[in-house]
GUKOL-370810 format. One line per 2 residues: number of its first residue (from 1); for each residue z, x, y of N, C-alpha, C, CB. Coordinates in steps of 0.02 Angstrom, whole numbers, padded with zeros to 5 digits. Atoms other than C-alpha are relative to their C-alpha. Glycine has a CB too. Layout:
<atoms>
NUM = Z:X:Y:Z:X:Y:Z:X:Y:Z:X:Y ~ ...
</atoms>
This chain:
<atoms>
1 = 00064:-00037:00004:14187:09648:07436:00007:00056:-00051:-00021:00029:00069 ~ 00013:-00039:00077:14135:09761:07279:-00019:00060:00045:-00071:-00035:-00067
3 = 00028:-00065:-00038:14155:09957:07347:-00028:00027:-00045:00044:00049:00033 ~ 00036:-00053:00036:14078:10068:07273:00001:00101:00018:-00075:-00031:00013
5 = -00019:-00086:-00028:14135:10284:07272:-00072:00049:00043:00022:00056:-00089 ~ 00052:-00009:-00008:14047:10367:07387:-00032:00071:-00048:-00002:-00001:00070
7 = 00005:-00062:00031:13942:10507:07318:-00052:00050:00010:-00001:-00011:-00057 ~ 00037:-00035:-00003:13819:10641:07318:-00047:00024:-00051:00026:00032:00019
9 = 00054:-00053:00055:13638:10714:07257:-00021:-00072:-00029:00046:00075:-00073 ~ 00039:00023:00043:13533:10627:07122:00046:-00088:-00010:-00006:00062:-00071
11 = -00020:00052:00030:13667:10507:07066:00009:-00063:00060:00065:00021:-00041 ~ 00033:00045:-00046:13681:10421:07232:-00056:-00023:00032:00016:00004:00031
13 = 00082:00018:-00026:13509:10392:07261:-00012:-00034:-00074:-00066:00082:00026 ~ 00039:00045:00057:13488:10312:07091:00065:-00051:00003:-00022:00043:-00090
15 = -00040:00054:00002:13646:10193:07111:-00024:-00037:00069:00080:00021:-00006 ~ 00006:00027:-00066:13582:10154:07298:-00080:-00036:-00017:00007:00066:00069
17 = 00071:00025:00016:13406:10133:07202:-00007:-00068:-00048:-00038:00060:-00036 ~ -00026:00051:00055:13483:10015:07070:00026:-00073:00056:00082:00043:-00056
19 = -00019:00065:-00035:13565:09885:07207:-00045:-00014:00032:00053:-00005:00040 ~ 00073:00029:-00046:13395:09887:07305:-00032:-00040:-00054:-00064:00069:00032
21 = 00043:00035:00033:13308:09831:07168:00027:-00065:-00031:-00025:00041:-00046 ~ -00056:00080:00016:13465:09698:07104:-00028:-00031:00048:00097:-00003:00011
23 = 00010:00041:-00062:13437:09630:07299:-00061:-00041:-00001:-00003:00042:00060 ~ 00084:00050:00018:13241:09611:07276:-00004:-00050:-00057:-00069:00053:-00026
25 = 00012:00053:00063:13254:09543:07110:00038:-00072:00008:00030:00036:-00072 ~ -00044:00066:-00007:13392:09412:07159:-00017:-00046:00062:00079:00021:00008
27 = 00025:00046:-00045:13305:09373:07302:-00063:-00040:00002:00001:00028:00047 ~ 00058:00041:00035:13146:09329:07205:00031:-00074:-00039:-00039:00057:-00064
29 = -00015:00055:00032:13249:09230:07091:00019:-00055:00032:00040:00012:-00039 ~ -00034:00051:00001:13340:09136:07181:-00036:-00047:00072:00082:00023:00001
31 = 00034:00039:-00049:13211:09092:07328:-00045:-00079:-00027:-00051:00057:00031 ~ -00004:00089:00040:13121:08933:07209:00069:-00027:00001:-00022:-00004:-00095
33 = -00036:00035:00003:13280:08896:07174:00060:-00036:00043:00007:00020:-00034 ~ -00047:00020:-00055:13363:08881:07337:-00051:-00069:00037:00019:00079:00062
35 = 00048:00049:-00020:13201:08778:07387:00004:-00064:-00042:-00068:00029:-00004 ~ -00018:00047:00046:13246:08660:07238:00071:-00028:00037:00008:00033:-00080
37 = -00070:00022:-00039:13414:08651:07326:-00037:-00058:00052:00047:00078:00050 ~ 00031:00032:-00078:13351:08611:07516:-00033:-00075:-00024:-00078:00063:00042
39 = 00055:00059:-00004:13232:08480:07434:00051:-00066:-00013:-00072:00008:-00068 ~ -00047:00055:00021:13374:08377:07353:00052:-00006:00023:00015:-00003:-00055
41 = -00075:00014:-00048:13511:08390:07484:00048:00048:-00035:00039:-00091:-00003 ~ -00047:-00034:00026:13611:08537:07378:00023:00044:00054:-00020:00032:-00058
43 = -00024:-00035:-00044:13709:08618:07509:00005:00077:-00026:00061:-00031:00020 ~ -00010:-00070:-00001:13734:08803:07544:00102:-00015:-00031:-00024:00044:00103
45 = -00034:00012:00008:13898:08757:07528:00024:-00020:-00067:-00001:-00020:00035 ~ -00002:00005:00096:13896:08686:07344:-00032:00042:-00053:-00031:-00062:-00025
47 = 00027:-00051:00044:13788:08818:07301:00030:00054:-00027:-00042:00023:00025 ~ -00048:-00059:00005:13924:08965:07364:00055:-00021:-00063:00043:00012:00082
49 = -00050:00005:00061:14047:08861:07258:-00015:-00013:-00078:00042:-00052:00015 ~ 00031:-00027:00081:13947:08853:07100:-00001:00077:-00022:-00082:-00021:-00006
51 = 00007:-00092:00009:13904:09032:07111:00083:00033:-00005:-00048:00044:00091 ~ -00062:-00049:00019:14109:09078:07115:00013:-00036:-00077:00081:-00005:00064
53 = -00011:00013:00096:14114:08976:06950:-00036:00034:-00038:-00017:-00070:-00032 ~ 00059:-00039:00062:13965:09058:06875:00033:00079:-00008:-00105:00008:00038
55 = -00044:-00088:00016:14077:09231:06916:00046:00004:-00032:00032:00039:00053 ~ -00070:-00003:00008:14230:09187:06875:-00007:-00017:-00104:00048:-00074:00067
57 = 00016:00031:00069:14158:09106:06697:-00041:00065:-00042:-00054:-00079:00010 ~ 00037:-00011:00066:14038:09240:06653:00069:00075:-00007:-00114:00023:00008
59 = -00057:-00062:00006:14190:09383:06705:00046:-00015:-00057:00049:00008:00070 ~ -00066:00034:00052:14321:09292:06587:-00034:00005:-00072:00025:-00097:00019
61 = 00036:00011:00061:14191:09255:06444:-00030:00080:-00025:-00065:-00060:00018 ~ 00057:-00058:00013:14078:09430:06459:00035:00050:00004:-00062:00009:00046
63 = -00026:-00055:-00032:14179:09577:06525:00100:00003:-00048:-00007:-00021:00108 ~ -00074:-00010:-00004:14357:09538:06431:00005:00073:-00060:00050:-00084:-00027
65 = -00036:-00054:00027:14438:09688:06359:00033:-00030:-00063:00051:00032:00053 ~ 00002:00019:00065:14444:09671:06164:00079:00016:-00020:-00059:00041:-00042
67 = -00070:-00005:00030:14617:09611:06099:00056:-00020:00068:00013:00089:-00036 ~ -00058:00017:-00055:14694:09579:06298:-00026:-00069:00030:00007:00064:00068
69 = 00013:00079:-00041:14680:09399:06384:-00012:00026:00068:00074:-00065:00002 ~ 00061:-00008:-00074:14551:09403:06536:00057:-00026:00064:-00092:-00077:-00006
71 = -00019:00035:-00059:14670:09399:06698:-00039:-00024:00062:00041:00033:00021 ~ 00004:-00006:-00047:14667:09341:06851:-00024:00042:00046:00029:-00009:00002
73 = -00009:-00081:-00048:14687:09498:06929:-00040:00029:-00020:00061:00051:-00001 ~ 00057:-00062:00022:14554:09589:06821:-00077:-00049:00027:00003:00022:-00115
75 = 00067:00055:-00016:14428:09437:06842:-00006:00021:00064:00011:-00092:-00006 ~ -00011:-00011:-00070:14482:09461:07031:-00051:00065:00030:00082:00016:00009
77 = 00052:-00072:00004:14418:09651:07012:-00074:00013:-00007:00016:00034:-00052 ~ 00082:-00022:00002:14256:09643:06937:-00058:-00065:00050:-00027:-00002:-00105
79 = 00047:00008:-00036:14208:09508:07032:00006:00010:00092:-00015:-00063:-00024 ~ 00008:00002:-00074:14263:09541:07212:00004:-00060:00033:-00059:00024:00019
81 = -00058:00075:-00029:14349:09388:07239:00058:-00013:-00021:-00022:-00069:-00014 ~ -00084:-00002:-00016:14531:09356:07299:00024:-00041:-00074:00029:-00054:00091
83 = -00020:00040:00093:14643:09304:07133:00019:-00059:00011:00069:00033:-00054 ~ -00010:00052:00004:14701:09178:07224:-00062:-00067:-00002:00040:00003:00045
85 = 00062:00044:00007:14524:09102:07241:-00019:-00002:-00068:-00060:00024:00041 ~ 00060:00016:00055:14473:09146:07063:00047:-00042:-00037:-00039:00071:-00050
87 = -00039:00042:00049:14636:09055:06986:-00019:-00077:00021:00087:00015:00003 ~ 00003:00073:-00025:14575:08906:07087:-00061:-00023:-00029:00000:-00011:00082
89 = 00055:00012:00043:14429:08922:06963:-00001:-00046:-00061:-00015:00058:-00021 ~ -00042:00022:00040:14508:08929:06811:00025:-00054:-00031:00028:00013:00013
91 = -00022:00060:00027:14529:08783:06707:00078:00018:-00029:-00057:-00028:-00060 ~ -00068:-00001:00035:14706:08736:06623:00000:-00006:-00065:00041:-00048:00020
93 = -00008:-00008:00056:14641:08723:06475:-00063:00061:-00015:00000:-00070:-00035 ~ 00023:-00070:00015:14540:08891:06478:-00111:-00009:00018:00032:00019:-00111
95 = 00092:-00003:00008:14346:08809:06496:-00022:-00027:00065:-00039:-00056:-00071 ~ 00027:00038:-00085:14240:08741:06648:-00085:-00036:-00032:-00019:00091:00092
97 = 00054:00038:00000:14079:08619:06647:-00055:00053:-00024:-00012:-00036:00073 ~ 00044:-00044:00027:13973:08777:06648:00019:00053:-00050:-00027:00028:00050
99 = -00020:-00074:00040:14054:08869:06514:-00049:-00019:-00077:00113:00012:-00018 ~ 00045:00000:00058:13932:08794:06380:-00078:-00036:00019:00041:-00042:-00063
101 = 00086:00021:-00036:13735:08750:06383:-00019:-00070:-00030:-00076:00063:-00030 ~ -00008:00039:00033:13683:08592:06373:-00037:-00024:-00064:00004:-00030:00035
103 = 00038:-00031:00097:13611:08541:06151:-00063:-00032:00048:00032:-00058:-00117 ~ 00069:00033:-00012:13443:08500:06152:00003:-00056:00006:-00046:00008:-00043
105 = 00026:00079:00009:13388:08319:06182:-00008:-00031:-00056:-00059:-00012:00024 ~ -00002:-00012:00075:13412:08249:06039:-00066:-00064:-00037:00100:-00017:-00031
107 = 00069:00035:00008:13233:08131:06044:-00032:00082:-00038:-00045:-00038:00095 ~ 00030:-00056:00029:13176:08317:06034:-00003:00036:-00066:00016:00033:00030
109 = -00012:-00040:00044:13265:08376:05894:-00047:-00043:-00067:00086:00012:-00004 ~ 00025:00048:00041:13220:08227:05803:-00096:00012:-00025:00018:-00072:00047
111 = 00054:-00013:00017:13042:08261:05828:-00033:00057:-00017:-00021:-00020:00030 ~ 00018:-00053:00033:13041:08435:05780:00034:00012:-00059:00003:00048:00037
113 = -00005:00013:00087:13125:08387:05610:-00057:-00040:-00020:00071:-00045:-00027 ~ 00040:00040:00041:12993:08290:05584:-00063:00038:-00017:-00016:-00064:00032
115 = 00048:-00060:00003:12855:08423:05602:00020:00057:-00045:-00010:00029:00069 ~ -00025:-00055:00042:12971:08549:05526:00032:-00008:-00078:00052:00028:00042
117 = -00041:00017:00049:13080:08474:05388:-00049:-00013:-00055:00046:-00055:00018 ~ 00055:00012:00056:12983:08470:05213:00011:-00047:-00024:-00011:00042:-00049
119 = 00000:00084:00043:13075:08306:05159:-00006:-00072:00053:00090:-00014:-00046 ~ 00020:00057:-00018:12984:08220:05289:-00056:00020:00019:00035:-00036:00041
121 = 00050:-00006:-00001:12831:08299:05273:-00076:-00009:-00080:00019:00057:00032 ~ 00043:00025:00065:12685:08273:05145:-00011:00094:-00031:-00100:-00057:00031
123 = -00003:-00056:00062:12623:08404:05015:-00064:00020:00027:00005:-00023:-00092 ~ 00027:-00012:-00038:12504:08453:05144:00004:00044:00063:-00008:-00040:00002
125 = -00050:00021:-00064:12626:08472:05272:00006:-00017:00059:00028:00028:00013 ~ 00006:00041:-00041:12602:08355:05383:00062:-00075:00001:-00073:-00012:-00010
127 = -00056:00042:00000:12728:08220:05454:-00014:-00070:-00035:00022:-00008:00071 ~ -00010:00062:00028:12763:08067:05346:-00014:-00066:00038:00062:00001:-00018
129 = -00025:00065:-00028:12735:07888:05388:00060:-00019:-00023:-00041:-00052:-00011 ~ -00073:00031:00023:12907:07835:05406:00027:-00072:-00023:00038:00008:00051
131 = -00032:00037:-00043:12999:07690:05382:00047:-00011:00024:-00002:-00029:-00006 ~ -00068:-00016:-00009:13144:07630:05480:00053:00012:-00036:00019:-00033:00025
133 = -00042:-00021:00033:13246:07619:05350:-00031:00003:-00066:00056:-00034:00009 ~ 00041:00002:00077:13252:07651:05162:-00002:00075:-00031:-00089:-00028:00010
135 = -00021:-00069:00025:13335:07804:05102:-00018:00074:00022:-00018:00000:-00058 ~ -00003:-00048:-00041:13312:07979:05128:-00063:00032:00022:00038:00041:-00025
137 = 00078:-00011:-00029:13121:07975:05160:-00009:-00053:00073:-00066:-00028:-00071 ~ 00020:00061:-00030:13151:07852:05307:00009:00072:00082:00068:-00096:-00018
139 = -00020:-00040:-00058:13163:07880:05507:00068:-00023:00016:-00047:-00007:00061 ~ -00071:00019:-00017:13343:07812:05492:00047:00071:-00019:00025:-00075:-00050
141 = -00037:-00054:00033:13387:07974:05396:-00024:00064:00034:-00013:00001:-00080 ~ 00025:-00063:-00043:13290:08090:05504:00035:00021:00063:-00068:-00012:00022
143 = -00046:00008:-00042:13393:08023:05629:00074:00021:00007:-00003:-00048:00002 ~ -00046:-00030:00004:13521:08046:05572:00013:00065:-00023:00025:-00030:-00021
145 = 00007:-00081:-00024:13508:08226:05544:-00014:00040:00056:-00038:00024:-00028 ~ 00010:-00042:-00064:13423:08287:05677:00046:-00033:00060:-00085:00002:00023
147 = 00004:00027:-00049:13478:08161:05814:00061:00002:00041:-00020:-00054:-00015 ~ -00037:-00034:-00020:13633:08242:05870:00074:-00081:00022:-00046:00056:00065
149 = -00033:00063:-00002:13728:08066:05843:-00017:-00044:00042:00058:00004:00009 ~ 00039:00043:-00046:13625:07973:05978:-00028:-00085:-00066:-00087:00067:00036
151 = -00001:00063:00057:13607:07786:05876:-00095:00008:-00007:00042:-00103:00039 ~ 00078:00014:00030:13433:07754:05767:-00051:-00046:00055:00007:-00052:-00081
153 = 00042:00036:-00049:13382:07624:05899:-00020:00040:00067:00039:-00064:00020 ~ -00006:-00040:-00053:13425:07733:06055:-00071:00041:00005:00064:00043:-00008
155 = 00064:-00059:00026:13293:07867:05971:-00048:-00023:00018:-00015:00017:-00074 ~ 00053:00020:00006:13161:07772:05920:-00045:-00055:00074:00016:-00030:-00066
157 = 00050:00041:-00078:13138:07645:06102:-00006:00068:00036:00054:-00076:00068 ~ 00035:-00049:-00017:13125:07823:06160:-00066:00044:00004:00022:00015:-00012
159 = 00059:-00038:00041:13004:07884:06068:-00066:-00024:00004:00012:00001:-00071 ~ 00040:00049:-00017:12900:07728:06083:-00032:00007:00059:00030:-00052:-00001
161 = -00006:00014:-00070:12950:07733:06279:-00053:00050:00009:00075:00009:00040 ~ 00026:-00043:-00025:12863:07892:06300:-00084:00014:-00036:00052:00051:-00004
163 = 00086:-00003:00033:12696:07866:06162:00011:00058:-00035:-00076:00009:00059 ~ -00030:-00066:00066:12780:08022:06040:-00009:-00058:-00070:00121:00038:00013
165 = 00016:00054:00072:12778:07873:05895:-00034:-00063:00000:00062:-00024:-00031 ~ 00038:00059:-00007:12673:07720:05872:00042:-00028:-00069:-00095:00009:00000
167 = -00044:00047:00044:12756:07572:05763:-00071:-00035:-00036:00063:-00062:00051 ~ 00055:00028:00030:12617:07517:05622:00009:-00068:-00017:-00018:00035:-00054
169 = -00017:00071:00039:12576:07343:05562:00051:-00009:-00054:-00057:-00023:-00034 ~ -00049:00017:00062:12685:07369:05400:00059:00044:00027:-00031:00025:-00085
171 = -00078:00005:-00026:12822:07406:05519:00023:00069:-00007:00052:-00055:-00045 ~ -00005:-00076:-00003:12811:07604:05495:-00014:00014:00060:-00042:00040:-00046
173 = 00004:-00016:-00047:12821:07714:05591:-00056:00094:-00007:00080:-00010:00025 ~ 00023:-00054:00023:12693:07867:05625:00002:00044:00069:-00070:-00009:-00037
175 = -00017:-00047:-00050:12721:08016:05737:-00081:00008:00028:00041:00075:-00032 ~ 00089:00001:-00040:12560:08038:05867:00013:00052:00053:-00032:-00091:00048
177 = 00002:-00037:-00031:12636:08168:05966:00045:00084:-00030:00017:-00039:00056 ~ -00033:-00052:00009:12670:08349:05969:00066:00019:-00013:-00010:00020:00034
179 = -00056:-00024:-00037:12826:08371:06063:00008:-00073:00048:-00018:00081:00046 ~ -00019:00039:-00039:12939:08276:06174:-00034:-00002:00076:00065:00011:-00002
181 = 00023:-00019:-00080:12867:08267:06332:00013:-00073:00047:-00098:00026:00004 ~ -00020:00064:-00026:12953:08116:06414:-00067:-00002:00083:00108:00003:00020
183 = 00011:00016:-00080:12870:08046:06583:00084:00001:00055:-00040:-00094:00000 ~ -00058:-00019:-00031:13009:08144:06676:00017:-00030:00055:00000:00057:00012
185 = -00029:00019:-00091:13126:08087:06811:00022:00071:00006:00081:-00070:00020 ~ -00006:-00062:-00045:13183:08216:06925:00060:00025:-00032:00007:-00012:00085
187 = -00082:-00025:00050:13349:08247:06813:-00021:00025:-00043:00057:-00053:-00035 ~ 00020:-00050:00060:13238:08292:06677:-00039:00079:-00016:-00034:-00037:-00030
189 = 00036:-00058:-00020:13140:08421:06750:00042:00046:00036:-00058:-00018:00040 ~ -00054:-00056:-00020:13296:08493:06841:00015:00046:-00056:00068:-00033:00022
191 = -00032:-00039:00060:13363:08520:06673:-00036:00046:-00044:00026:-00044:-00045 ~ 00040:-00063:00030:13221:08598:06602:-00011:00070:00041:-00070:-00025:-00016
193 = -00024:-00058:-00057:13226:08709:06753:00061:00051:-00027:00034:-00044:00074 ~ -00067:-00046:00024:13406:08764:06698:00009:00035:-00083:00069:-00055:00009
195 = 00001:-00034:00050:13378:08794:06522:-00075:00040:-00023:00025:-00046:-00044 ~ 00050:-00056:-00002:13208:08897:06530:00018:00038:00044:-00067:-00016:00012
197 = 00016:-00068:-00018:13235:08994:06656:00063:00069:00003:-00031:-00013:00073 ~ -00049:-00023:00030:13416:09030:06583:-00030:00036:-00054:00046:-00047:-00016
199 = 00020:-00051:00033:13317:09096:06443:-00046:00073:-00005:-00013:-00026:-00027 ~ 00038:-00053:-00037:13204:09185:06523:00048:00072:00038:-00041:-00047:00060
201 = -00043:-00054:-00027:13333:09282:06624:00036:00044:-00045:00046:-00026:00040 ~ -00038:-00012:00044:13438:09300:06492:-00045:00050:-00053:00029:-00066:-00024
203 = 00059:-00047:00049:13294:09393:06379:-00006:00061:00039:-00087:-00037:-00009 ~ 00013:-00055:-00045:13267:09515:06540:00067:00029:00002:-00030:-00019:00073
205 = -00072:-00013:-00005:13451:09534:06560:00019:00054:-00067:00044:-00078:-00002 ~ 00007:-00020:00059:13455:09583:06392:-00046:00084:-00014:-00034:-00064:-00029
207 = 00054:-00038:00012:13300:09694:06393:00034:00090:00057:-00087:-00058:00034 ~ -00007:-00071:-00035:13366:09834:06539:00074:00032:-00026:00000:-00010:00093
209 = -00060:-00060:00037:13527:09908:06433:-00027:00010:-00064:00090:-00027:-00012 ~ 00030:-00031:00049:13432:09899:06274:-00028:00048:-00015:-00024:-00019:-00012
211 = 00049:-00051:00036:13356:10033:06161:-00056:-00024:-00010:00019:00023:-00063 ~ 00080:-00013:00029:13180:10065:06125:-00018:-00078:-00047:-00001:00088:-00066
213 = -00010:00055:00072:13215:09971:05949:00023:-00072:00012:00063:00029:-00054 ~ -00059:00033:00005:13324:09844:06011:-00041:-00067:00058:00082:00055:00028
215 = 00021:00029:-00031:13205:09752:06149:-00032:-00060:-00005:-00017:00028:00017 ~ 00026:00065:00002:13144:09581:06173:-00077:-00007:00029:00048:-00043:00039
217 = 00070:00009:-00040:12961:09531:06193:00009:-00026:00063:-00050:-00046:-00033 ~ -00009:00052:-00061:12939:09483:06374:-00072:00025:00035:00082:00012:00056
219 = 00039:-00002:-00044:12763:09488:06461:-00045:-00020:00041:-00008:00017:-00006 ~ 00031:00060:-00009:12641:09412:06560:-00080:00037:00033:00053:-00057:00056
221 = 00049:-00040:-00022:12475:09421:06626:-00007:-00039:00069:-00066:00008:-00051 ~ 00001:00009:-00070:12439:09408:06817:-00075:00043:00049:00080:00031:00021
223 = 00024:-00021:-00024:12304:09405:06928:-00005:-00034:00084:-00041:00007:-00044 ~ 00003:00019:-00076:12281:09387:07134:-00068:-00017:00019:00025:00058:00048
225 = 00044:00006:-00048:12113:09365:07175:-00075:-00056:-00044:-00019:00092:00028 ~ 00062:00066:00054:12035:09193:07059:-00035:-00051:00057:00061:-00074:-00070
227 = 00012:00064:-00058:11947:09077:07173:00029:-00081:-00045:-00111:-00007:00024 ~ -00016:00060:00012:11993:08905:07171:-00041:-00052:-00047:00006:-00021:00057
229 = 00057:00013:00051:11833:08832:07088:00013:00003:-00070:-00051:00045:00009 ~ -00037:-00001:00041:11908:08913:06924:00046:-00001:-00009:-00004:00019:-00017
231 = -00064:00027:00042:12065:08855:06901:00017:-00056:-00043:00040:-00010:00035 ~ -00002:00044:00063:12052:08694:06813:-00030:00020:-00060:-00028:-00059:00011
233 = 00056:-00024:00067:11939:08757:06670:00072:00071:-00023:-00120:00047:00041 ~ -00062:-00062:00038:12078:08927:06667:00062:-00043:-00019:00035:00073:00065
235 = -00083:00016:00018:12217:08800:06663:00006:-00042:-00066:00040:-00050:00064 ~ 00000:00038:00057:12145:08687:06523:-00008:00055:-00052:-00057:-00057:-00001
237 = 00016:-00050:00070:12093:08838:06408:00070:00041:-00010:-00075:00066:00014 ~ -00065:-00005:00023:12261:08913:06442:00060:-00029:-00021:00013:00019:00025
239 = -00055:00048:00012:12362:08776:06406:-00005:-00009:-00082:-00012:-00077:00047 ~ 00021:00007:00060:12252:08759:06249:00027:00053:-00051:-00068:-00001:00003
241 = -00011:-00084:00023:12287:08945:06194:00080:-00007:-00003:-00033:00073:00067 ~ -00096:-00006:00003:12477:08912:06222:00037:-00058:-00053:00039:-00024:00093
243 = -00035:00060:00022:12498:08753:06140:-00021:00045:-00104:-00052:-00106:00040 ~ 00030:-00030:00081:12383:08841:05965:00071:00049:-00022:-00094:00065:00008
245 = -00075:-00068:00030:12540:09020:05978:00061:-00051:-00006:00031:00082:00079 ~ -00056:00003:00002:12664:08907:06016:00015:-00053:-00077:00021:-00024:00075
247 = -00008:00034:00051:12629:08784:05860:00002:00046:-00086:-00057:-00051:00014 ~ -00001:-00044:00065:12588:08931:05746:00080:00045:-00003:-00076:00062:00005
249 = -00058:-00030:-00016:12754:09024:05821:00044:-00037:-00055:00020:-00008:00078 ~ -00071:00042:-00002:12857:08862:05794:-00013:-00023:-00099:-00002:-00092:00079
251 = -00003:00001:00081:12791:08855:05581:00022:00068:-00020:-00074:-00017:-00037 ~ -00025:-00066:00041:12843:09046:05560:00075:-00020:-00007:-00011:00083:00043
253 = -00084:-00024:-00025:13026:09032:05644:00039:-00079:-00050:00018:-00004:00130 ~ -00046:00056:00062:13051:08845:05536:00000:00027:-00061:-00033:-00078:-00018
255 = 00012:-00026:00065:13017:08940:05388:00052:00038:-00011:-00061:00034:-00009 ~ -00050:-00034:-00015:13177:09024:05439:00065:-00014:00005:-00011:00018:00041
257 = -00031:00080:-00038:13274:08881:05508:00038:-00019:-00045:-00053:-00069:00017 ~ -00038:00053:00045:13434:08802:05390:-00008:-00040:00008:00053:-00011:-00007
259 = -00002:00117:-00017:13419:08637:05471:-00090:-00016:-00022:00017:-00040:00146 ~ 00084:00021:00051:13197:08642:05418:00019:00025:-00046:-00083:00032:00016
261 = -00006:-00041:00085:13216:08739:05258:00054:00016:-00020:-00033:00067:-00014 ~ -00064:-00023:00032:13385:08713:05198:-00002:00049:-00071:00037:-00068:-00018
263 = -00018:-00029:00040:13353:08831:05054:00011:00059:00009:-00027:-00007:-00036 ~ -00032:-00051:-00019:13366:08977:05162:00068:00018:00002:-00017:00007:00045
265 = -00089:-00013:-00020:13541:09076:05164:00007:00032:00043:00047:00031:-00044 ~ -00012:-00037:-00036:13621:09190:05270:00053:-00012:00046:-00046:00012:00019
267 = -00043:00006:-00007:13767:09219:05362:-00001:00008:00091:00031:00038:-00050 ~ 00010:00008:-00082:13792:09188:05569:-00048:-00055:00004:-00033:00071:00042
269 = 00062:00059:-00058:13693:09066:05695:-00010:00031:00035:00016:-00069:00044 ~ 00032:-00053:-00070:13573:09136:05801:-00064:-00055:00008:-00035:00109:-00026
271 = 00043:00003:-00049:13457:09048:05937:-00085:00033:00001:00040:00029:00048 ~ 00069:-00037:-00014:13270:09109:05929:-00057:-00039:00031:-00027:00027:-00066
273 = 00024:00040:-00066:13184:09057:06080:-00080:00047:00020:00074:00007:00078 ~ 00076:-00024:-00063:12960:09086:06148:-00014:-00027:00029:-00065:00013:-00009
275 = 00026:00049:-00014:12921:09019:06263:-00050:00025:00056:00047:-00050:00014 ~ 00040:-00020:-00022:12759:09018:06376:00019:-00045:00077:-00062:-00005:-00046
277 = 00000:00045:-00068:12726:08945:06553:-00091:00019:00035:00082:00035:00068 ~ 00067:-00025:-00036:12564:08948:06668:00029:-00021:00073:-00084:-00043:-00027
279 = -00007:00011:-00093:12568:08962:06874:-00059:00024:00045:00068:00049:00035 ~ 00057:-00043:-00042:12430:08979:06999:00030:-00037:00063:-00098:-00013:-00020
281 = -00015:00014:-00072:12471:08972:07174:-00039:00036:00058:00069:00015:00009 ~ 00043:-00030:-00064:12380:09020:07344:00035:00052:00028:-00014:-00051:00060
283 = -00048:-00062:-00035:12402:09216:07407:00013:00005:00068:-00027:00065:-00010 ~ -00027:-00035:-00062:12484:09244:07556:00001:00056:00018:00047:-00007:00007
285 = -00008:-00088:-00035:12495:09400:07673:00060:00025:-00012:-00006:00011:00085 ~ -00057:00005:-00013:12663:09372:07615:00001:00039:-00067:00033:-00069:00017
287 = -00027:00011:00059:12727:09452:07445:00043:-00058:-00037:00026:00043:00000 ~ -00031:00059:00029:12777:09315:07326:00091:00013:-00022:-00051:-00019:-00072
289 = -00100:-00005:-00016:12982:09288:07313:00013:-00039:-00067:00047:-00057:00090
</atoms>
């Protein structure tokens, strides 16, 4: 267990005010997601032992002391678990399942080179009719760039599978959808689960040690008291409104992008992530969790 000194006056009442509000906040977060558990048979039990990997991984990775190798014994410290439990973490060769995120889908990537990339767009810029093959205007070559080594066939019965591309009489191919949006199985919607609301956290996480200067957009708008009557009509016009920022968003940040506009330079890789969501749900006497 993690002590903490005791103390007096101002400063203990704002460290005792700081773990109240960790508690609420972690108990908002993690109430969907324990209900995602329950629904699919994830035990309490596999949950506790995920959660000592997620400590033991982000202590070793986040917290090490610049220039010394992350022990045991210090990992042990900040997180408040025995060393002999956290070495039973510990990989032998230094990494664990969750120590990296998983790449994008690579149907996805594929289809946001095709929207983004200018040598497969027209002088318009709009996406090319492709064909399969046939040099570096084809969808064999798009593929192979974006498609994160997944084979040309693999891609494209995907793409098909889901109504993202239609296959023309002269054996081209023309893009008809936005975005990936598979007809999900329940594995695919887990995973989008884990990597939105990883970014999401991760943006807030971010946002309470930052400066002024230094902060991440994050906001939303919220209201309690819509009748039911209007919600389809609010959910189609907001969906509409999200899909217009997020397409005008996603032409600023390619304009940015090495892999769309290889003529940009610059030095590092960096991640730049908006993303929107919509939720309406029925109020309870309850506060929402």
């Amino acid at each position: 267990m993690l002590a903490f000194a005791v103390m007096n006056g101002p400063a203990h009442s704002d460290a005792d005010a700081t773990l109240s509000a960790l508690r609420l906040a972690f108990v908002r977060i993690l109430t969907p997601l324990v209900r995602v558990a329950i629904r699919f048979g994830f035990s309490y039990r596999a949950f506790a032992d995920l959660l000592k990997e997620v400590y033991v991984n982000v202590a070793r990775r986040d917290f090490q002391i610049p220039g010394r190798k992350q022990s045991a014994s210090r990992i042990a410290l900040l997180t408040g678990m025995p060393r002999k439990e956290v070495a039973q973490w510990i990989k032998p060769d230094g990494r664990s399942p969750l120590a990296s995120i998983e790449p994008v889908n690579g149907a996805a990537r594929v289809l946001a080179g095709w929207r983004r990339d200018r040598r497969f767009l027209d002088e318009r810029g709009r996406p090319l009719t492709l064909p399969i093959e046939g040099g570096a205007r084809s969808f064999s070559a798009l593929v192979k760039r974006y498609g994160n080594d997944v084979p040309v066939r693999a891609v494209l019965d995907e793409l098909l599978r889901v109504g993202a591309v239609k296959r023309l009489r002269n054996g081209k191919l023309r893009l008809v959808a936005r975005a990936y949006l598979p007809s999900a199985t329940k594995a695919d919607t887990i995973g989008t689960l884990g990597s939105n609301v990883r970014d999401l956290a991760t943006a807030i996480a971010h946002n309470i040690d930052a400066g002024a200067a230094d902060l991440f957009f994050e906001r939303k708008v919220s209201y309690d008291n819509i009748p039911s009557e209007a919600l389809p009509a609010l959910r189609s016009a907001t969906a509409k409104l999200a899909q217009a920022t997020l397409e005008k968003a996603d032409r600023m940040v390619a304009r940015k992008d090495r892999d769309a506009t290889p003529s940009v330079k610059g030095s590092g890789r960096n991640r730049v992530v908006l993303g929107m969501f919509y939720l309406h749900e029925p109020v309870s006497g309850e506060e929402p969790q």
